[in-house]
C-alpha positions in Angstrom: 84.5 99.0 92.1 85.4 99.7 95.6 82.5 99.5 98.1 84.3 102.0 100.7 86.9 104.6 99.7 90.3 103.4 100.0 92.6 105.2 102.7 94.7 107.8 101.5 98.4 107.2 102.0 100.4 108.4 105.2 97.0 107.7 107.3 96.6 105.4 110.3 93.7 104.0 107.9 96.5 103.6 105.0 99.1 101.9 107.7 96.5 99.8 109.5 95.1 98.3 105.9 99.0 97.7 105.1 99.6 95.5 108.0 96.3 93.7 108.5 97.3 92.5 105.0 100.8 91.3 105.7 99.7 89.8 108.7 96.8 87.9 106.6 99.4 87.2 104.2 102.0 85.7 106.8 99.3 84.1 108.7 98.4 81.7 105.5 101.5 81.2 104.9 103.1 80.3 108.3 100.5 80.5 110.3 102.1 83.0 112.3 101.2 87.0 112.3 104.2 89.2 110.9 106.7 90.7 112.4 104.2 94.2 111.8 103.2 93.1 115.3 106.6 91.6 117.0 104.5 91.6 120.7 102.2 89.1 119.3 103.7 85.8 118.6 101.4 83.8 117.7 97.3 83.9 117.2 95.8 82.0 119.8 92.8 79.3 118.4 89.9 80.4 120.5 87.5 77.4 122.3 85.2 76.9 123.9 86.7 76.5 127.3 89.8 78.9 126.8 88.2 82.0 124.7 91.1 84.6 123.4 91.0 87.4 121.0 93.3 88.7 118.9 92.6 92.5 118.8 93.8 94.5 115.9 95.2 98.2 116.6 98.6 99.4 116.8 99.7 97.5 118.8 97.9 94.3 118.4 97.2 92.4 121.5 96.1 89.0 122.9 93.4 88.7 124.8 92.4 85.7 127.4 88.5 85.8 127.2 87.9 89.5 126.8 84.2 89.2 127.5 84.1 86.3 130.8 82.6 89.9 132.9 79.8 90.5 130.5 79.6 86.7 130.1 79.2 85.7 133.7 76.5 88.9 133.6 74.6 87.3 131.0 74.9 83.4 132.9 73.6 84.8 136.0 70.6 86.2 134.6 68.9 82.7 134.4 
């Protein structure tokens, strides 16, 4: 049983669902993303002292601590 309709082919849905699994699938096993997403080399471990994102769209993107404004909101608060 499928919890959510699947995306009907030809969609953005349908094409986004297609790469985010071969960029799963390349990720395990190379540990690299496909070449679905040639700007984005690499995915980028996120720490603690150097946050960054890896956001999903077409075209996927890295991100260097996407939330450090909301972040430094939040820290001077106290």
């Amino acid at each position: 049983y499928h919890v959510v309709p699947l995306p009907e082919a030809g969609t953005d849905s349908f094409t986004f669902s297609e790469h985010l699994i071969k960029l799963w699938v390349s990720f395990i096993k190379s540990g690299k993303p496909s070449d679905v997403y040639p700007n984005v080399e690499e995915w980028v471990p996120f720490t603690s002292q150097k946050p960054s994102t890896l956001v999903l769209d077409l075209p996927a993107e890295n991100f260097p601590d996407p939330m450090k404004e909301r972040m430094e909101f939040w820290k001077g608060l106290n």
